[in-house]
N, CA, C and O atoms as a printed pandas DataFrame, in Angstrom:
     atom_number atom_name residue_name chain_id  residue_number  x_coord  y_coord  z_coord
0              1         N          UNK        A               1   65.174  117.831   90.199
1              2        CA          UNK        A               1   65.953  117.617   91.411
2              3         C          UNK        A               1   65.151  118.139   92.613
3              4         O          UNK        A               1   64.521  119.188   92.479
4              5         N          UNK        A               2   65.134  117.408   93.894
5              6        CA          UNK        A               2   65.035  118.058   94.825
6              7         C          UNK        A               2   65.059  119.250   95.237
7              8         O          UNK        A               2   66.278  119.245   95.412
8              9         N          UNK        A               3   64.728  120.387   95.578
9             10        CA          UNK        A               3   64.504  121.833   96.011
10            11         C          UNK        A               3   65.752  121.579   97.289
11            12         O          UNK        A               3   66.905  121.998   97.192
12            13         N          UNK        A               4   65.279  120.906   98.306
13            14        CA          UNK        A               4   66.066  120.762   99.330
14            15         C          UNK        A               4   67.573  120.332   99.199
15            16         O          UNK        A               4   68.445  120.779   99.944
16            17         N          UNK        A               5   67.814  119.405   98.165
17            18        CA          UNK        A               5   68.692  118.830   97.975
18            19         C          UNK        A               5   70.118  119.937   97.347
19            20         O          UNK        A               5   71.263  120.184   97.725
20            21         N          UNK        A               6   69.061  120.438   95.996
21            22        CA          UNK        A               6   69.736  121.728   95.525
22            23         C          UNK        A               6   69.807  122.776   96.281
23            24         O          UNK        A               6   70.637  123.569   95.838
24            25         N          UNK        A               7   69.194  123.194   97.419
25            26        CA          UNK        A               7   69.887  124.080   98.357
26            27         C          UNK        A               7   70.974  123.986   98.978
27            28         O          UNK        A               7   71.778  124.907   99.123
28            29         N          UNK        A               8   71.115  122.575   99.503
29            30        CA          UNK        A               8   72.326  122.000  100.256
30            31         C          UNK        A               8   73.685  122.148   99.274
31            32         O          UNK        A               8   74.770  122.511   99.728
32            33         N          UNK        A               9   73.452  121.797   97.786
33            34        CA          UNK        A               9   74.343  122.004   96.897
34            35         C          UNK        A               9   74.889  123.098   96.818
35            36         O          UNK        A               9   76.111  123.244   96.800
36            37         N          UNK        A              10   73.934  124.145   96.750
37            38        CA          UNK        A              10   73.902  125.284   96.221
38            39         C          UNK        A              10   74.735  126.126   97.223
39            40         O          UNK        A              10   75.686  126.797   96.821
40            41         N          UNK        A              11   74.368  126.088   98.549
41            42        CA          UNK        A              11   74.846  126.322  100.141
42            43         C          UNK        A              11   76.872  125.590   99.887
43            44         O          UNK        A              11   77.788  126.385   99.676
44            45         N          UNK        A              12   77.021  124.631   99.946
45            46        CA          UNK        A              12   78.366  124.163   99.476
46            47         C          UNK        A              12   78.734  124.923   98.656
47            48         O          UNK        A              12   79.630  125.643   99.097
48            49         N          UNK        A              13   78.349  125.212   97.173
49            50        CA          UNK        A              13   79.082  125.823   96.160
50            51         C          UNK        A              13   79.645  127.263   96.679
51            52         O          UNK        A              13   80.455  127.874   95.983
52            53         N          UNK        A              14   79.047  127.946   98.312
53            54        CA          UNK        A              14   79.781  128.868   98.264
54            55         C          UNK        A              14   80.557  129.268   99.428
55            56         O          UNK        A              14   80.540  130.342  100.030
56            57         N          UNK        A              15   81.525  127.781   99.728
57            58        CA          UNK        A              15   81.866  127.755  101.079
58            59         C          UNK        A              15   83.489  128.268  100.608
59            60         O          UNK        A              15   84.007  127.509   99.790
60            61         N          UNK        A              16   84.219  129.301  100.976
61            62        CA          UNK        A              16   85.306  130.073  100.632
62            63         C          UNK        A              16   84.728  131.394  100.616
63            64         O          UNK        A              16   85.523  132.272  100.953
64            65         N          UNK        A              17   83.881  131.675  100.400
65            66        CA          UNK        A              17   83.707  132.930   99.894
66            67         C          UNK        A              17   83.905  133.788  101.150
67            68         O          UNK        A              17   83.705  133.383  102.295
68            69         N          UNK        A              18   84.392  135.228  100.756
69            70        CA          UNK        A              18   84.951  136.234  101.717
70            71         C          UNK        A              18   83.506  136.370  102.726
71            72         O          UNK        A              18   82.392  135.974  102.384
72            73         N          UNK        A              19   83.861  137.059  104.091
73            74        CA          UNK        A              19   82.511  137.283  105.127
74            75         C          UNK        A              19   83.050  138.403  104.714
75            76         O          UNK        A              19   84.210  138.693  104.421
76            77         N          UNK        A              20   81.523  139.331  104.729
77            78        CA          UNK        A              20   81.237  140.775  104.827
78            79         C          UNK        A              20   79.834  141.388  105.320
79            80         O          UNK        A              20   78.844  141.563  104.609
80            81         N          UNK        A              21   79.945  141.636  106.503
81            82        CA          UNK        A              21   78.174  142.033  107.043
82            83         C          UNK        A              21   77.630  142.505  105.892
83            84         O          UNK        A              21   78.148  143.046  104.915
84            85         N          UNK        A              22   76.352  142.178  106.189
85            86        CA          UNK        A              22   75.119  142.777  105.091
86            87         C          UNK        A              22   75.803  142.623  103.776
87            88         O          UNK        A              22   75.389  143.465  102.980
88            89         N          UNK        A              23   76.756  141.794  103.256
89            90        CA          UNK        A              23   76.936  140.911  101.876
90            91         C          UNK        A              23   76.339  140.669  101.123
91            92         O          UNK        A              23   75.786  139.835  101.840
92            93         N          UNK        A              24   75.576  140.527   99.772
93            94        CA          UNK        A              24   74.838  139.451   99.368
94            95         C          UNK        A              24   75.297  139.169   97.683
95            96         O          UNK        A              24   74.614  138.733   96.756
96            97         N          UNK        A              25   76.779  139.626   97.722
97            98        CA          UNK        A              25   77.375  138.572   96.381
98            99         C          UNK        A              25   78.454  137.894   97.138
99           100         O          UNK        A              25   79.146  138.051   98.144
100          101         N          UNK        A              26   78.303  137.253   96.386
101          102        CA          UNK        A              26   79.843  136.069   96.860
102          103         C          UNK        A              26   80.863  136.333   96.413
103          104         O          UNK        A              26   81.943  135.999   96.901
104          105         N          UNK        A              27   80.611  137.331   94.857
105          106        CA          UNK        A              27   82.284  137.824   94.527
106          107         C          UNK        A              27   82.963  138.691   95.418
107          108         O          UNK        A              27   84.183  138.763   95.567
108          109         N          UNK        A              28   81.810  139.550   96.184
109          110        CA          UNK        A              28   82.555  140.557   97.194
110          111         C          UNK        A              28   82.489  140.300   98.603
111          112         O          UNK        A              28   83.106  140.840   99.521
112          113         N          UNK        A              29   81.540  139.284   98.618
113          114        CA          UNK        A              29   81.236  138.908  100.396
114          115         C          UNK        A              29   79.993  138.392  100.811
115          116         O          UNK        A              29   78.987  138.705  100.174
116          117         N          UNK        A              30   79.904  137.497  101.982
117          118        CA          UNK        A              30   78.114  137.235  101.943
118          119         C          UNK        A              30   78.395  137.102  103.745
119          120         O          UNK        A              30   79.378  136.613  104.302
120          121         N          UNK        A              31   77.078  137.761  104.419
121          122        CA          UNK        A              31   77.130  137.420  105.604
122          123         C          UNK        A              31   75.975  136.354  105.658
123          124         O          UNK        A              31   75.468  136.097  104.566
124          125         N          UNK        A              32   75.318  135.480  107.111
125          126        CA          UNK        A              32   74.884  134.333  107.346
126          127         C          UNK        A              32   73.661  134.665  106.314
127          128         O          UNK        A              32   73.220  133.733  105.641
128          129         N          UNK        A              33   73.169  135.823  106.191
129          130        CA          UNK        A              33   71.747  136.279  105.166
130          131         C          UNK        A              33   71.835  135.937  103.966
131          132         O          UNK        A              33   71.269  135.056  103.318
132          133         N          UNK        A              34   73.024  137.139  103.564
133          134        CA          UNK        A              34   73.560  136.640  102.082
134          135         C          UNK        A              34   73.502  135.465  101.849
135          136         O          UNK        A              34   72.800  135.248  100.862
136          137         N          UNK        A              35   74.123  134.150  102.522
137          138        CA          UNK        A              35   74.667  133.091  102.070
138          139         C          UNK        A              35   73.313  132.114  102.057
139          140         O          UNK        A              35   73.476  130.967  101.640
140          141         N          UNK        A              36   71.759  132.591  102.572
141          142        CA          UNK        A              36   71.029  131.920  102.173
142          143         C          UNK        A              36   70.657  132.494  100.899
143          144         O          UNK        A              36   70.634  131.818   99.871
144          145         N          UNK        A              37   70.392  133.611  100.936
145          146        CA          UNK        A              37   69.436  134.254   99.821
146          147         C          UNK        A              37   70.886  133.677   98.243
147          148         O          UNK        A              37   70.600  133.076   97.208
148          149         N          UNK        A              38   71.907  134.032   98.562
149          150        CA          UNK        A              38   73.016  133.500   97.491
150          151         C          UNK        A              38   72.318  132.358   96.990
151          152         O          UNK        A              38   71.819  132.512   95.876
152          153         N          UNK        A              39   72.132  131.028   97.654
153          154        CA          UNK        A              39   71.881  129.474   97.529
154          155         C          UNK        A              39   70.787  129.641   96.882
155          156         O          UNK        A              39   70.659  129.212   95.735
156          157         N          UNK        A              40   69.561  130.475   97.706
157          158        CA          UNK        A              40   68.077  130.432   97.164
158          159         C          UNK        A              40   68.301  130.696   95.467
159          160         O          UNK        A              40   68.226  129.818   94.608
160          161         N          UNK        A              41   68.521  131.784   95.296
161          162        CA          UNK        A              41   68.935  132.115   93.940
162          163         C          UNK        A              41   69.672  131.327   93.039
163          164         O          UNK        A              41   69.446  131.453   91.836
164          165         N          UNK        A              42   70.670  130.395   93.511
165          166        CA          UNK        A              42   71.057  129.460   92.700
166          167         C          UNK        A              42   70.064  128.541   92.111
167          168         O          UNK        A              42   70.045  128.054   90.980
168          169         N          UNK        A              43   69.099  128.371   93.272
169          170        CA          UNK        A              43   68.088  127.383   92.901
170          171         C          UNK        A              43   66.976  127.858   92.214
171          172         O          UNK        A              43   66.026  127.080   92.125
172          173         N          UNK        A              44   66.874  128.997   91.690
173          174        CA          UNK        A              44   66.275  130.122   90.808
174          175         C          UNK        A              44   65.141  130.837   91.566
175          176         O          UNK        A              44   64.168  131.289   90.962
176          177         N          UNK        A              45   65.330  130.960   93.317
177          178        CA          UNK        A              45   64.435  131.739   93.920
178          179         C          UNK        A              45   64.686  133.134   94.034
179          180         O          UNK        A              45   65.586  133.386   94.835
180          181         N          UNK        A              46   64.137  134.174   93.447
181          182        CA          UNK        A              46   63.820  135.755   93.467
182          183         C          UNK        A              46   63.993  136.126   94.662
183          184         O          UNK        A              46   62.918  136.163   95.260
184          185         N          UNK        A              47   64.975  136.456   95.362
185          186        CA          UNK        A              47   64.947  136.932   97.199
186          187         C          UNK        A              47   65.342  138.092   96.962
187          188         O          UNK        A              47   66.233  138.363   96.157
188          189         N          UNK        A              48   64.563  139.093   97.806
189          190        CA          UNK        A              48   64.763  140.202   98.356
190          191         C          UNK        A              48   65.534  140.186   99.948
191          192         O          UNK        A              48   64.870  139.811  100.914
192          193         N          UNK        A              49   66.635  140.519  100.079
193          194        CA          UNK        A              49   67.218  139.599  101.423
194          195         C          UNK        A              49   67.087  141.559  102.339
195          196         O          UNK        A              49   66.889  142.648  101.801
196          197         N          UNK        A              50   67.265  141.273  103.530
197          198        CA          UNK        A              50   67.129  142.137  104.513
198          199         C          UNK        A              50   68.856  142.699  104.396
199          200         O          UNK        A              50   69.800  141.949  104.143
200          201         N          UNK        A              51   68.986  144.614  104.720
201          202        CA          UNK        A              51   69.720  144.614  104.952
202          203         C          UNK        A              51   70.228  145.903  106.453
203          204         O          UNK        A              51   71.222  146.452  106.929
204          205         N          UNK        A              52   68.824  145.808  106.632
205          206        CA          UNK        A              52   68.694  147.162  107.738
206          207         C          UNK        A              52   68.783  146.326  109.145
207          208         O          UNK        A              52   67.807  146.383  109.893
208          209         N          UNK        A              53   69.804  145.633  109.487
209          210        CA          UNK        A              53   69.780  144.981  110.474
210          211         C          UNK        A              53   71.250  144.772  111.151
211          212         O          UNK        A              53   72.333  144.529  110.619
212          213         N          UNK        A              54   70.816  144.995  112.815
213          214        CA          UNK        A              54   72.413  144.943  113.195
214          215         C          UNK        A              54   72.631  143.512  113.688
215          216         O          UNK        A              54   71.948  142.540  113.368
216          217         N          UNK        A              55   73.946  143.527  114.720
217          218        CA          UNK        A              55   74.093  141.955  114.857
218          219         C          UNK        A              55   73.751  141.710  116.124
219          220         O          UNK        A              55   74.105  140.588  116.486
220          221         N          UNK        A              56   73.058  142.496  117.132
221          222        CA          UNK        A              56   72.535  142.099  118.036
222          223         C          UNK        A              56   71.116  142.776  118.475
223          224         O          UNK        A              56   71.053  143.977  118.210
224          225         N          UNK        A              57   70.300  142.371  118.921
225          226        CA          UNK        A              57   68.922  143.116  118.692
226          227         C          UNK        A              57   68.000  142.600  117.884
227          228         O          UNK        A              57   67.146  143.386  117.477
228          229         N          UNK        A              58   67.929  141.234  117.463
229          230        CA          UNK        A              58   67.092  141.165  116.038
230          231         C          UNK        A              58   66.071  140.701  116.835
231          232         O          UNK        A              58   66.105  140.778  118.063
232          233         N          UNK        A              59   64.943  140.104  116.051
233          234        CA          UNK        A              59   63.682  140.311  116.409
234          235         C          UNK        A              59   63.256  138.915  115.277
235          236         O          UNK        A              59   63.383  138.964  114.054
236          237         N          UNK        A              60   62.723  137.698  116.091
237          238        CA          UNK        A              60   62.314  136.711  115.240
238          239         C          UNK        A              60   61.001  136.628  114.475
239          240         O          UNK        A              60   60.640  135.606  113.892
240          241         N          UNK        A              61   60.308  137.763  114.510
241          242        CA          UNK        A              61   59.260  138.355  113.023
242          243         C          UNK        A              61   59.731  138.510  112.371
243          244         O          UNK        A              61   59.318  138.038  111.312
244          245         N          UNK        A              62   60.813  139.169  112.343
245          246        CA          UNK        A              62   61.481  139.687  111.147
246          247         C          UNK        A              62   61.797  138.743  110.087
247          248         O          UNK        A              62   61.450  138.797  108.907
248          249         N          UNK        A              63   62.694  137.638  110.837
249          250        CA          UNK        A              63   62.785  136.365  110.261
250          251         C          UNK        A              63   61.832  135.760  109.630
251          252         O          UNK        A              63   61.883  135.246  108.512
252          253         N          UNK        A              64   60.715  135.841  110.555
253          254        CA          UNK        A              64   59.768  135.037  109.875
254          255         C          UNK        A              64   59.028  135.305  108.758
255          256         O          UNK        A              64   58.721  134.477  107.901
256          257         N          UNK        A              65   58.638  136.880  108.776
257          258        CA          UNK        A              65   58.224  137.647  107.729
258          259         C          UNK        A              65   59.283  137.169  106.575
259          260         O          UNK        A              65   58.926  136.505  105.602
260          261         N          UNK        A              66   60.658  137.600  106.811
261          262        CA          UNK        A              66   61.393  137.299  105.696
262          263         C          UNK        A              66   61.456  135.748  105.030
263          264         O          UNK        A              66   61.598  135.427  103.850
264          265         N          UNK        A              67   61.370  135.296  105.680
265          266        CA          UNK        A              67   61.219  133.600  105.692
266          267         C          UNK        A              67   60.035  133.516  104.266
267          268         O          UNK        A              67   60.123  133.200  103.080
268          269         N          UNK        A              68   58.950  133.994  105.183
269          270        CA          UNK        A              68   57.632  133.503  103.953
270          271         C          UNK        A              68   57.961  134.137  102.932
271          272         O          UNK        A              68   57.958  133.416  101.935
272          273         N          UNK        A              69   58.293  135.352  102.713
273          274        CA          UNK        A              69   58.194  136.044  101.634
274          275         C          UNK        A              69   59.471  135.169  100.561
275          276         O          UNK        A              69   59.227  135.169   99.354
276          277         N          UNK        A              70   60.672  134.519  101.007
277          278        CA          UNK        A              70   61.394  133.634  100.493
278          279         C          UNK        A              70   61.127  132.592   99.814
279          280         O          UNK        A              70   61.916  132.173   98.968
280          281         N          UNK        A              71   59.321  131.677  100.220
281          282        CA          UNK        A              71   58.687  130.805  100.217
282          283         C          UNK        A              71   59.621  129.857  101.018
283          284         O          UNK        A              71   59.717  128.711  100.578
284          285         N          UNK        A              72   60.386  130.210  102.236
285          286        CA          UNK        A              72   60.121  128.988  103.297
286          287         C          UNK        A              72   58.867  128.666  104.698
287          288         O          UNK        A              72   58.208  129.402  105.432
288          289         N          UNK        A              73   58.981  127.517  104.573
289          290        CA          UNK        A              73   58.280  126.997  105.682
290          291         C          UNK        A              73   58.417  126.109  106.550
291          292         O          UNK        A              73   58.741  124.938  106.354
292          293         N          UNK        A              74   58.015  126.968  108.216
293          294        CA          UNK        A              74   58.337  126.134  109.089
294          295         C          UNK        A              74   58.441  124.729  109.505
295          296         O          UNK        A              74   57.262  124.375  109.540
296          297         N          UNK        A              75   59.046  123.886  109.787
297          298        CA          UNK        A              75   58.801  122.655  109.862
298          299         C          UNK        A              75   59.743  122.344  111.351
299          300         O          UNK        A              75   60.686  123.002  111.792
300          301         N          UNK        A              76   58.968  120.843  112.028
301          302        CA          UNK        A              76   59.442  120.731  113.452
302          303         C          UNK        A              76   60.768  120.044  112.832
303          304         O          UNK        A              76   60.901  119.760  111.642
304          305         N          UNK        A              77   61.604  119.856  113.723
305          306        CA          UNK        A              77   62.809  118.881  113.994
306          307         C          UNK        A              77   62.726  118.220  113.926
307          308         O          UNK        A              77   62.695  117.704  115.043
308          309         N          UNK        A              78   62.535  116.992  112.568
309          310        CA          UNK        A              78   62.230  115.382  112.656
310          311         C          UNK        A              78   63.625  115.200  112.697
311          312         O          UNK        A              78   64.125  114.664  113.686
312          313         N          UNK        A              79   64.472  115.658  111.548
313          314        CA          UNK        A              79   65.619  115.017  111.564
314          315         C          UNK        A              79   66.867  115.629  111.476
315          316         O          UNK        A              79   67.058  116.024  110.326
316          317         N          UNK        A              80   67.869  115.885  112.292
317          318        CA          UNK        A              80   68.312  116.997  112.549
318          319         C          UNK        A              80   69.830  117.223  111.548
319          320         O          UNK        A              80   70.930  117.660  111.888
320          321         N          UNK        A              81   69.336  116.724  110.222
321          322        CA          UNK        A              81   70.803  116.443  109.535
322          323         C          UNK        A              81   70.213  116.384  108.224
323          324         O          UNK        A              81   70.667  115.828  107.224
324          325         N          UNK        A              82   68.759  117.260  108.408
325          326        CA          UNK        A              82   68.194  116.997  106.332
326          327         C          UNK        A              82   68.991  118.249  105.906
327          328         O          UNK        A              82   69.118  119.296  106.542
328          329         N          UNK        A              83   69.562  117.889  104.558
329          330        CA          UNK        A              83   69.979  118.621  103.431
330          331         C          UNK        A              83   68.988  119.585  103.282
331          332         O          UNK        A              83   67.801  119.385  103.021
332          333         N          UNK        A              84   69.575  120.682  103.472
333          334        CA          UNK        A              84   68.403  121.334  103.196
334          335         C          UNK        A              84   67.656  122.493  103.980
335          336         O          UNK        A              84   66.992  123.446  103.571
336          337         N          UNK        A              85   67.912  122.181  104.924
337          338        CA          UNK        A              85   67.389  122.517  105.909
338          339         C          UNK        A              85   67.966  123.920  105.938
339          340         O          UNK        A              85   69.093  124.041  105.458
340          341         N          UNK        A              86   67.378  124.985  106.420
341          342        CA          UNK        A              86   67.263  126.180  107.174
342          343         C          UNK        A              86   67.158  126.627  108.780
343          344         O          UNK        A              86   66.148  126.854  109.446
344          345         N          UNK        A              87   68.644  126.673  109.180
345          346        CA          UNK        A              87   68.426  126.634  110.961
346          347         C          UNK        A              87   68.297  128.594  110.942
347          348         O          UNK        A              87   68.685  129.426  110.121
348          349         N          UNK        A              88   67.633  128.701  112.145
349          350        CA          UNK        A              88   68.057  130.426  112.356
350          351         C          UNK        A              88   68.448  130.018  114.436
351          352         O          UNK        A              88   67.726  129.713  115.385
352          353         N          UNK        A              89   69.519  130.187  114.309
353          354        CA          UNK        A              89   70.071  129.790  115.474
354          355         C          UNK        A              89   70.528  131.261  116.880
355          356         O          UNK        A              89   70.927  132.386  116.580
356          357         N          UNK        A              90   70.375  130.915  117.839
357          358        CA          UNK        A              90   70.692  132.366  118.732
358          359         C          UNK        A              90   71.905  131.829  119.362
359          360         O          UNK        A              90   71.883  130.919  120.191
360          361         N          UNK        A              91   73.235  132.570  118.836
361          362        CA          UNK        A              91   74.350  132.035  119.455
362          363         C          UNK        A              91   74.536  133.223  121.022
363          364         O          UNK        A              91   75.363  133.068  121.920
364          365         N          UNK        A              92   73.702  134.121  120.944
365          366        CA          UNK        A              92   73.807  135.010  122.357
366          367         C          UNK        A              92   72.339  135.654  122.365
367          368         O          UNK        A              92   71.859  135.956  121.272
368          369         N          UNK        A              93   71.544  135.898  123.614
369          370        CA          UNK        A              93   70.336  136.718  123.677
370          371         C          UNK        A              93   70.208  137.442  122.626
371          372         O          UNK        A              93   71.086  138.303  122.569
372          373         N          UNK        A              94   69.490  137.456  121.779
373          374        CA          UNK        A              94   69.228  138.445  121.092
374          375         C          UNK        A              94   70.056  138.596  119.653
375          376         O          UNK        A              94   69.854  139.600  118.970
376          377         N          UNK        A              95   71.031  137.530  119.193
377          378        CA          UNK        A              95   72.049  137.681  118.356
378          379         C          UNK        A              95   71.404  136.433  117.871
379          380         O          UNK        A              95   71.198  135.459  118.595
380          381         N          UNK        A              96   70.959  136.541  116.064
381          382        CA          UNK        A              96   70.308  135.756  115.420
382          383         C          UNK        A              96   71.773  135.323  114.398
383          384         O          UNK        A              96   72.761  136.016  114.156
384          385         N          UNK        A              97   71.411  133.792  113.907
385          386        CA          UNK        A              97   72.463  133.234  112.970
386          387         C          UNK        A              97   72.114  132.586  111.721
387          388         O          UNK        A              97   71.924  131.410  112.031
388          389         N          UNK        A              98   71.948  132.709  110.608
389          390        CA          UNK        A              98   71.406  131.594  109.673
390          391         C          UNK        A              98   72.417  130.563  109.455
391          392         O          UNK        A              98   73.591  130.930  109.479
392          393         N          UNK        A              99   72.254  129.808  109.327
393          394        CA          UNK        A              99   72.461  128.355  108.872
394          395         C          UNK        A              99   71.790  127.498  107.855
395          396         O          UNK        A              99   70.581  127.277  107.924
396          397         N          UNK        A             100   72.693  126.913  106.724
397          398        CA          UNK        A             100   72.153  125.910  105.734
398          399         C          UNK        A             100   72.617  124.521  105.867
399          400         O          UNK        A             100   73.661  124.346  105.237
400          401         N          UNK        A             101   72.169  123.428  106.505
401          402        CA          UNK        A             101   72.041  122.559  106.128
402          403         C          UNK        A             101   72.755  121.464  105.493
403          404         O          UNK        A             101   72.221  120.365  105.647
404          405         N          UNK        A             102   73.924  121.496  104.759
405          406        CA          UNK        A             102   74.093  121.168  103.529
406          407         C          UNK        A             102   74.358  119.273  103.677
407          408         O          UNK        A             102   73.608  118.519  104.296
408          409         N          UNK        A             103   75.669  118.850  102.891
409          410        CA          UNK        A             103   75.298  117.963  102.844
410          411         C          UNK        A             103   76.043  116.547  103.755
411          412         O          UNK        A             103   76.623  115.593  103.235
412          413         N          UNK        A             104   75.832  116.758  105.077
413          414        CA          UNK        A             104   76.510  116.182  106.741
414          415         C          UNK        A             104   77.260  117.311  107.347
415          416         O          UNK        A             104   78.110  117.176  108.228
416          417         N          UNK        A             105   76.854  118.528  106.769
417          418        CA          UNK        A             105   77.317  119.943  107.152
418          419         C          UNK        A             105   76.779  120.898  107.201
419          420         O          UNK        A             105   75.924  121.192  106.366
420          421         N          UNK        A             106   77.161  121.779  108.330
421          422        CA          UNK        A             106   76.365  123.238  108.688
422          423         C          UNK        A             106   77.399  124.428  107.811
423          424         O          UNK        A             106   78.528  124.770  108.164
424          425         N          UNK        A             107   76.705  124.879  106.690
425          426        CA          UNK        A             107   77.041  126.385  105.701
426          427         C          UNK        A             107   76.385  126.717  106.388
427          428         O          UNK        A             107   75.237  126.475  106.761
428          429         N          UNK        A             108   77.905  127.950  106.816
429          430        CA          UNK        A             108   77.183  129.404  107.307
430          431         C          UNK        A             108   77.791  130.716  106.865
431          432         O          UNK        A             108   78.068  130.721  105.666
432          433         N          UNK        A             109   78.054  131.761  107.478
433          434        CA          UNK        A             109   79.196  133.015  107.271
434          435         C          UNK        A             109   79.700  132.883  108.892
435          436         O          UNK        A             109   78.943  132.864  109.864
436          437         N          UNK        A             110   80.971  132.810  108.914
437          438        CA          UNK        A             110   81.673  132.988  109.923
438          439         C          UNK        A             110   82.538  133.983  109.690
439          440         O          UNK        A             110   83.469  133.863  108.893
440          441         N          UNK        A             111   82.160  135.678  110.768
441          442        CA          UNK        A             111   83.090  136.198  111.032
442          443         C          UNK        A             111   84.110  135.961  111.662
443          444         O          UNK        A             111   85.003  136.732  111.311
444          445         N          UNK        A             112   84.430  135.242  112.455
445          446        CA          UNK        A             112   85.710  135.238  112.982
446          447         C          UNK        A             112   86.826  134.612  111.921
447          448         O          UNK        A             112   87.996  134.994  111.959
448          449         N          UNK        A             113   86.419  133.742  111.090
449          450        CA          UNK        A             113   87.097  133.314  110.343
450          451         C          UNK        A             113   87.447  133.797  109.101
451          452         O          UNK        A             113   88.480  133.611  108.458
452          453         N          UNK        A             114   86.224  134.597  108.777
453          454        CA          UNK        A             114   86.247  135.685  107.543
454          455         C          UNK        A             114   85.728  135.001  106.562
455          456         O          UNK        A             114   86.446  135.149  105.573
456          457         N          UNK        A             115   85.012  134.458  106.388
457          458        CA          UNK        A             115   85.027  133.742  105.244
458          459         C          UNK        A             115   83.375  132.469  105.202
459          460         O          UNK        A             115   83.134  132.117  106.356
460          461         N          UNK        A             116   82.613  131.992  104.420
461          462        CA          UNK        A             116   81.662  130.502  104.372
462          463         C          UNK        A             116   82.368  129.368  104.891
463          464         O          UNK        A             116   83.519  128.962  104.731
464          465         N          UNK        A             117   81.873  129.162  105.224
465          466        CA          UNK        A             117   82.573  127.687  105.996
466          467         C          UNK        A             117   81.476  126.511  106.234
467          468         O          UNK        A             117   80.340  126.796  106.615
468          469         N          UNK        A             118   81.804  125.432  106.035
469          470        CA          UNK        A             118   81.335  124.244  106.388
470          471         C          UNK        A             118   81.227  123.540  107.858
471          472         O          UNK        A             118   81.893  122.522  107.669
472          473         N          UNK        A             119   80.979  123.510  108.606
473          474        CA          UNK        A             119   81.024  122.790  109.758
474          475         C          UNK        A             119   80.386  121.881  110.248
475          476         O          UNK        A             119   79.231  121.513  110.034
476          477         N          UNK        A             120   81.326  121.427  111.070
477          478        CA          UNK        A             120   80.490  119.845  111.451
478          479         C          UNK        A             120   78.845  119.556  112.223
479          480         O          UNK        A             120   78.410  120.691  112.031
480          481         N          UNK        A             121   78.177  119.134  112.636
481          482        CA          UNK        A             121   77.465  119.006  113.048
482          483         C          UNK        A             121   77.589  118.179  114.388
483          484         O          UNK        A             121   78.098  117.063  114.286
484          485         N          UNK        A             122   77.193  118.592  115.582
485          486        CA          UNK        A             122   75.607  119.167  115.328
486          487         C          UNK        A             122   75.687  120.748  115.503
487          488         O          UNK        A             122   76.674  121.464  115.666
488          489         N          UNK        A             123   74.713  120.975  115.443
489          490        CA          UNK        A             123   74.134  122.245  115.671
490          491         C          UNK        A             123   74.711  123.095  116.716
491          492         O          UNK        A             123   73.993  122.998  117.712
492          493         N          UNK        A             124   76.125  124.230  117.009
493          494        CA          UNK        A             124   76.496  124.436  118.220
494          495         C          UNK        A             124   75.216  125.331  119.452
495          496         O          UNK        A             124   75.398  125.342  120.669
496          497         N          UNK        A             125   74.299  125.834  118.928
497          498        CA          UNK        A             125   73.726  126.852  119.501
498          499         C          UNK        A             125   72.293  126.239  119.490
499          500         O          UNK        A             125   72.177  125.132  118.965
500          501         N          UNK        A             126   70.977  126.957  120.116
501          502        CA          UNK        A             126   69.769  127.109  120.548
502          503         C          UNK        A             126   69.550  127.198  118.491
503          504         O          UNK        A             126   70.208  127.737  117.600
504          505         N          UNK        A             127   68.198  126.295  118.523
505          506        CA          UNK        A             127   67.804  126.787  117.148
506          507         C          UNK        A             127   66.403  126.918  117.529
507          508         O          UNK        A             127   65.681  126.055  118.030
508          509         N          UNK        A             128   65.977  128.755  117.059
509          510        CA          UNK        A             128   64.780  128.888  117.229
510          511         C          UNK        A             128   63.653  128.669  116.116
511          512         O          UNK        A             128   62.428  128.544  116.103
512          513         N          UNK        A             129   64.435  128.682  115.424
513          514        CA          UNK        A             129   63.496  128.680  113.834
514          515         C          UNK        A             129   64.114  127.726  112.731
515          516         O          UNK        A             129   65.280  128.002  112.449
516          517         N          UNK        A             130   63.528  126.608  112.024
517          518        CA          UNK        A             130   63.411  125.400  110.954
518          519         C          UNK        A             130   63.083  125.520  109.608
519          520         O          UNK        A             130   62.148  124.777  109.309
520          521         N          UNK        A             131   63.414  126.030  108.904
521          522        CA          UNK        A             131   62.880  126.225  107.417
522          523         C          UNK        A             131   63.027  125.268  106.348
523          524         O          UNK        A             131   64.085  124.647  106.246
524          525         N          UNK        A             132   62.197  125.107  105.642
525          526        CA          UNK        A             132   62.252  124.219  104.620
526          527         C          UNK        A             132   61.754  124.611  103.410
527          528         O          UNK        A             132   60.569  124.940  103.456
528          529         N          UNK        A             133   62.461  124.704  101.983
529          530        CA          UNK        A             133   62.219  125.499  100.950
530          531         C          UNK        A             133   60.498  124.705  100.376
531          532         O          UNK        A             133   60.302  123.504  100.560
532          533         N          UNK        A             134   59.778  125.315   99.925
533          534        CA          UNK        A             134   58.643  124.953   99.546
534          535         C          UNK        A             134   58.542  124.807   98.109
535          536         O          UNK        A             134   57.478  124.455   97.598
């Protein structure tokens, strides 16, 4: 199967699940981090996910460092609706968001709602960073 494809899957399979900052099971909670590194792992990727991080202040090395070490890689915006895909989005100066892709839908962790959620597309925010599983 597709890598990309099974992320998007994988990203769906955990849309309900409770929000909890710095999360990274789904039985107890996953924040926007968790809920990639969750997916990666479905798809049998080994992630070490970040958890020394607040919610405003981040720093897009960090990302990126974490990114490679994930085995993703950058890729431009051809098409803004691939399965698959990895957005890292700035919904305020300095306030970083992950986003998956999935499948005619944006998986993410939404605190306000408490919970993974699916949402429509497009993209509500600035996306600074594109990932694509390798």
């Amino acid at each position: 199967m597709d890598m990309s494809i099974g992320l998007a899957e994988a990203a769906h399979g955990l849309v309900g699940c409770t929000f909890r900052f710095h999360g990274r099971d789904p039985a107890t909670g996953l924040d926007c981090v968790g809920v990639l590194a969750a997916a990666l792992e479905r798809v049998g990727r080994s992630v070490d996910a970040p958890i020394a991080y607040r919610l405003r202040g981040g720093c897009l090395d960090r990302f990126d460092d974490w990114a490679s070490s994930c085995g993703l890689t950058e890729v431009e915006d051809v098409r803004p609706d691939r399965p698959g895909d990895i957005l890292l989005c700035e919904p305020n100066s300095g306030q970083f968001h992950v986003m998956i892709i999935g499948m005619g839908l944006l998986v993410h962790a939404h605190a306000g709602l408490g919970r993974v959620v699916a949402s429509p597309l497009p993209v509500p925010w600035p996306i600074r960073r594109r990932w694509q599983i390798r």
